[in-house]
C-alpha positions as CSV (number, residue, x, y, z in Angstrom):
1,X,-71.7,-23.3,115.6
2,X,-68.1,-22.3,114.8
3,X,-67.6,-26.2,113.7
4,X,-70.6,-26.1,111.4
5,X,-69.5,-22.8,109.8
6,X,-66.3,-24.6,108.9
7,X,-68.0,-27.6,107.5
8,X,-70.1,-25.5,105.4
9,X,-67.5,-23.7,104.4
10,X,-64.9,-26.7,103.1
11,X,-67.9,-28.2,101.8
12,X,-68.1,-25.5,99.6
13,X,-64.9,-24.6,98.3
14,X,-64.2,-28.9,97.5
15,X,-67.5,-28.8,95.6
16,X,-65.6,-25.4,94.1
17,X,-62.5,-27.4,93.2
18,X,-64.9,-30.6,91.4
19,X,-66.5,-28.0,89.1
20,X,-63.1,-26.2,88.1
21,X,-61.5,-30.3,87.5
22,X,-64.5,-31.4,85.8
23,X,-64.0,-28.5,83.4
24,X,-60.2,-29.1,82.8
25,X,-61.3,-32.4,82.7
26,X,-64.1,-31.9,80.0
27,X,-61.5,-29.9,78.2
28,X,-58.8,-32.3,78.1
29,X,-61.0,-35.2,76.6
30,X,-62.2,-32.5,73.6
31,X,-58.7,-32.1,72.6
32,X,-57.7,-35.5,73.1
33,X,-60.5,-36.0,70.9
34,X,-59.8,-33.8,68.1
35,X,-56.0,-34.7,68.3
36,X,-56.7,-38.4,68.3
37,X,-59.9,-39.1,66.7
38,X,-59.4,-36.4,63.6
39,X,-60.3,-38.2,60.3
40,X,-58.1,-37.8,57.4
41,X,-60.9,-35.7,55.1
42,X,-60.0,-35.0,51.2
43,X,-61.8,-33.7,48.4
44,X,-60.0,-35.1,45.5
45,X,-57.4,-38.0,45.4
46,X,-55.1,-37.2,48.2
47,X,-52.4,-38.8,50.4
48,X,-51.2,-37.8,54.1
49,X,-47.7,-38.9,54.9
50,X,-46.8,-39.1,58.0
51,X,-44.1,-39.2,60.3
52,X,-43.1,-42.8,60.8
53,X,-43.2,-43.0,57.1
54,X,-47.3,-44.6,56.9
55,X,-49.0,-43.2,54.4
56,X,-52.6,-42.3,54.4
57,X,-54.4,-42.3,51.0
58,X,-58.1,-41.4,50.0
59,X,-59.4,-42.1,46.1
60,X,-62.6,-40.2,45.0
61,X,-64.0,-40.8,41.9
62,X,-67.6,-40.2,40.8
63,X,-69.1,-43.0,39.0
64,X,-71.9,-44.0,36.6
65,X,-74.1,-46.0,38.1
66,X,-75.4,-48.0,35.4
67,X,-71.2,-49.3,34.8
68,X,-70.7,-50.4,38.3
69,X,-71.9,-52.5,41.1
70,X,-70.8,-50.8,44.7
71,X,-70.6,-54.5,46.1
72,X,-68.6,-56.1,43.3
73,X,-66.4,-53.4,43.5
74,X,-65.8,-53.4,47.4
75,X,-65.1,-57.0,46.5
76,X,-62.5,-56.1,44.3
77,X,-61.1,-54.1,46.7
78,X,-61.0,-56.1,49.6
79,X,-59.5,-59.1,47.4
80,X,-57.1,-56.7,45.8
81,X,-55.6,-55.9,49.5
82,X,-55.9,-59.6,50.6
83,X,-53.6,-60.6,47.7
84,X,-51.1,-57.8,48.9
85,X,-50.7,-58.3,52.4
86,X,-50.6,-62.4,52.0
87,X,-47.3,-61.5,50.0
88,X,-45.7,-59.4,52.4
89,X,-45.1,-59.6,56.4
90,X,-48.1,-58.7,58.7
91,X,-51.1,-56.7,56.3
92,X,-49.3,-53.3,55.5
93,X,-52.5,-51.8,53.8
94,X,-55.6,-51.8,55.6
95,X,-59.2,-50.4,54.0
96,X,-60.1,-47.9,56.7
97,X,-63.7,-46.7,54.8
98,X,-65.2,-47.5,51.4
99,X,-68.5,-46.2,49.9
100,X,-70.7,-44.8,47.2
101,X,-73.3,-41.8,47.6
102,X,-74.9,-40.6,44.4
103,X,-72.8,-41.7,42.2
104,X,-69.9,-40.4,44.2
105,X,-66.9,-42.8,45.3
106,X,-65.0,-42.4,48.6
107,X,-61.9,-45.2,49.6
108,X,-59.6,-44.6,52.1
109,X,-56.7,-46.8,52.8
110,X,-53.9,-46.8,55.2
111,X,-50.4,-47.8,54.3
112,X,-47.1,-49.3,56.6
113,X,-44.7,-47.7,54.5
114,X,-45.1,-45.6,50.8
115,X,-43.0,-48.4,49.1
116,X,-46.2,-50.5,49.7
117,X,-48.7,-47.3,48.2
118,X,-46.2,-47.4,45.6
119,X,-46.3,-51.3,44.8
120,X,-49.9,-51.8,45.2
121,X,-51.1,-49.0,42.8
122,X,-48.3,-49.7,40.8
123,X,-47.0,-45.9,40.6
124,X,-44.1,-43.6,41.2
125,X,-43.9,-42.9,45.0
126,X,-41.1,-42.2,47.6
127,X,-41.1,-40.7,50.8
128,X,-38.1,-40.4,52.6
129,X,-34.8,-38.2,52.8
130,X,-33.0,-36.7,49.6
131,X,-30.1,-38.4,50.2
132,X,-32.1,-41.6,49.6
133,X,-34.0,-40.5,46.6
134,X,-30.7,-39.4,44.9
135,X,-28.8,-42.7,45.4
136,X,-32.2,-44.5,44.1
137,X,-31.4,-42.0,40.7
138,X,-34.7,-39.7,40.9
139,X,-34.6,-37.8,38.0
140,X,-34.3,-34.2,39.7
141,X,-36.1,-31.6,37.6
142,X,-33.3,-28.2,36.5
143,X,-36.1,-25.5,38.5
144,X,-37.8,-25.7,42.1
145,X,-40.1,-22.7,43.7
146,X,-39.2,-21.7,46.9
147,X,-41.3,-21.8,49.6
148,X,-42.0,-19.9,52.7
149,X,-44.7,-20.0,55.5
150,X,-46.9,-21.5,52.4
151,X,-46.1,-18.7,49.8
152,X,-44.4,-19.3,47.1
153,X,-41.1,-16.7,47.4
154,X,-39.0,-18.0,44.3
155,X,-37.1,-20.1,43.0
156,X,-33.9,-22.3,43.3
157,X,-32.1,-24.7,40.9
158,X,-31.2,-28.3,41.0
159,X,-27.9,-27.6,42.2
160,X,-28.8,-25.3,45.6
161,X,-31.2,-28.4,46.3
162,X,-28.7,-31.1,45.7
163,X,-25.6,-29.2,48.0
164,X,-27.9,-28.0,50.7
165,X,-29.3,-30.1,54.0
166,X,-30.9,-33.7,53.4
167,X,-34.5,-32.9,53.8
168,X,-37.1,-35.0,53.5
169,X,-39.1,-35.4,50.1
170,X,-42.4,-36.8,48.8
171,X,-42.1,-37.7,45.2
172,X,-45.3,-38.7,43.1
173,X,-46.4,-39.5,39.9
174,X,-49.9,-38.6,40.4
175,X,-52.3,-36.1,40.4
176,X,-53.2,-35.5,43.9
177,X,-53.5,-33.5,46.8
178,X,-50.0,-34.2,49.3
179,X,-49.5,-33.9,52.9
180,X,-46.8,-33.9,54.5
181,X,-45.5,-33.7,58.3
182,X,-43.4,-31.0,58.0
183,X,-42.9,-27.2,56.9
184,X,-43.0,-27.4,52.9
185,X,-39.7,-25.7,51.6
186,X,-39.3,-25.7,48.0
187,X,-41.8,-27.8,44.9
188,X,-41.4,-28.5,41.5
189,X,-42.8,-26.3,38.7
190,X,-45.5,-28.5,38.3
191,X,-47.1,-28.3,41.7
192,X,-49.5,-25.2,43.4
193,X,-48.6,-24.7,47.5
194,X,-52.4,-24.9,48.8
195,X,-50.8,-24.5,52.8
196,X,-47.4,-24.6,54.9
197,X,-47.8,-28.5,55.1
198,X,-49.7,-28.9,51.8
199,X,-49.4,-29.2,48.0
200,X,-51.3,-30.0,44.7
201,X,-50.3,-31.1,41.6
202,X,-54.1,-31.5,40.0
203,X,-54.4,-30.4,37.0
204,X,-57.1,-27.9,37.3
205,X,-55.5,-26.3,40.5
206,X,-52.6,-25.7,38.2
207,X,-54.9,-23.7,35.8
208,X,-56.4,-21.9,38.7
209,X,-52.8,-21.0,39.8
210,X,-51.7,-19.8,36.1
211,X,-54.6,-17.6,35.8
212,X,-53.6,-15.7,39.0
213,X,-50.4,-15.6,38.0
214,X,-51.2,-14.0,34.8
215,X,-53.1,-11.4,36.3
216,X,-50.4,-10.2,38.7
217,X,-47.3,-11.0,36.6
218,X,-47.5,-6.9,35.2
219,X,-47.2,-5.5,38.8
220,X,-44.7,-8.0,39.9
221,X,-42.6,-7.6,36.8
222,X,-43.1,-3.1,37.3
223,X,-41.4,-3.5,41.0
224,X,-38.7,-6.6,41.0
225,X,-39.0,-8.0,37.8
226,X,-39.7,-11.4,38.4
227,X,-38.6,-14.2,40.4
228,X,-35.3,-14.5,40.0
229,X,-32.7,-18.2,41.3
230,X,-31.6,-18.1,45.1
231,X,-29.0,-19.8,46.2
232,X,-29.7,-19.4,49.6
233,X,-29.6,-23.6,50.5
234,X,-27.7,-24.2,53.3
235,X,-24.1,-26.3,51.9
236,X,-22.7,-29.4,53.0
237,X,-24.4,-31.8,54.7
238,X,-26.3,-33.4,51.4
239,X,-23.7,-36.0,50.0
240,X,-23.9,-36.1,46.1
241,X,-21.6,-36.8,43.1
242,X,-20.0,-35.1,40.5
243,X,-21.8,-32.6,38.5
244,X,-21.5,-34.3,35.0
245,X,-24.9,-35.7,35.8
246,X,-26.0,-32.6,36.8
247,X,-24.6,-30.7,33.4
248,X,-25.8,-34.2,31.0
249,X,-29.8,-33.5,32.9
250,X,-29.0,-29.8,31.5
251,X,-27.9,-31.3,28.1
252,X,-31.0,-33.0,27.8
253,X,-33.1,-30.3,28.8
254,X,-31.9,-27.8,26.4
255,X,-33.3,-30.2,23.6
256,X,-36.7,-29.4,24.5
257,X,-38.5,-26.8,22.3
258,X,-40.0,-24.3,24.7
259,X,-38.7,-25.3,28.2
260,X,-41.8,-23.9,30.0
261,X,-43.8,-26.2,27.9
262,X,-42.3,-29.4,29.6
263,X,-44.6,-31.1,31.6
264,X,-42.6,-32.8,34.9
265,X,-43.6,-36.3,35.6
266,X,-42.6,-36.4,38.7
267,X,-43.9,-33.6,41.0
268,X,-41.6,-33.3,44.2
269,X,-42.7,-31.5,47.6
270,X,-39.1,-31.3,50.0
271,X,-39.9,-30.3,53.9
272,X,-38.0,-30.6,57.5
């Protein structure tokens, strides 16, 4: 009897143990899932750069029907792609999903490396160190907004960005959403901080971002007035040159009518 009571009783506590490991089990494969199998989602035209350097890019576009054909222009596509990875080693850019839903136009591509975003679209586009994007003579803008914990804090010139750490930078000459695999640590004028790890530089997200400026410039202007430079950058580590270029960008800036008016071509998002 004694043996049986023991039987019953490991029976019991194994059939214990399966349930608990099937439920760290069933838990495991849902977070494997949604760290491995999350799709890259955006609203508007968007990129997600990642960090070995791929970039991840999604176009949306709403279209009139009666100007378009949804297979001629997946053709387009797919031959557009074809052509570019025939000229270059192995197929860098790969069409992950392409379709049309009322009118509405969603592509998604995947890129090996942002010099081949930049060559197949035929834009403005670097991602990499600062370092890198100086000695390739990026046009640094005079003004950056500081950024912490995805708030704007404020602002920093040319000069703290230039002597401080080589961080890493995405620079665009698009209107887009960016993404980017690190904590977002100073922008250009131009752009709107949507998140720690994102930025915008559309257009009407701009506006949006004016507008509540506008309406809490009074209070912030009664208790510190205003934003003022920091110069808190960390020094030494970011190799550059003399600062004649740095004064001859100011030169050239002082021309301008109404320096607030200047619209930046290039919008720049810096992260570690």
């Amino acid at each position: 009897r004694k043996a049986g009571q023991r039987r019953r009783f490991c029976c019991v506590w194994m059939g214990n143990i399966m349930k608990k490991w099937k439920g760290i089990l069933a838990v495991i494969l849902i977070t494997g899932c949604l760290g491995g199998c999350s799709q890259f989602q955006a609203e508007h035209n968007a990129v997600k750069v990642k960090r070995d350097g791929s970039v991840q890019a999604a176009v949306i576009d709403t279209l009139d029907k009666s100007y378009y054909s949804e297979d001629e222009l997946k053709q387009t596509i797919d031959d557009s792609v074809s052509a570019y990875n025939q000229s270059q080693e192995g197929d860098p850019i790969v069409v992950k999903k392409f379709n049309v839903t009322d009118g509405k136009a969603e592509l998604y591509m995947n890129y090996a490396a942002s010099r081949d975003y930049q060559d197949f679209n035929n834009v403005t586009f670097y991602a990499g160190d600062l370092q890198g994007a100086y000695n390739q003579k990026y046009e640094f803008p005079d003004e950056f907004q500081k950024v912490e914990n995805g708030k704007v804090t404020g602002s920093v010139t040319r000069s703290d960005i230039l002597s401080g750490l080589n961080y890493n930078v995405v620079i665009c000459s698009e209107e887009m959403d960016i993404e980017v695999p690190g904590k977002i640590l100073y922008v250009t004028t131009d752009a709107v901080v949507t998140g720690k790890k994102t930025a915008t530089s559309i257009s009407e997200e701009r506006e949006k971002a004016a507008e509540s400026e506008t309406e809490t410039a009074s209070e912030s202007e009664s208790t510190d007035g205003g934003a003022k430079s920091d110069g808190n950058a960390e020094k030494g580590q970011f190799e550059v040159e003399s600062e004649s270029k740095s004064a001859a960008g100011n030169e050239a800036s002082d021309t301008a009518d109404d320096a607030e008016e200047v619209k930046h071509t290039l919008t720049f998002v810096i992260y570690e």
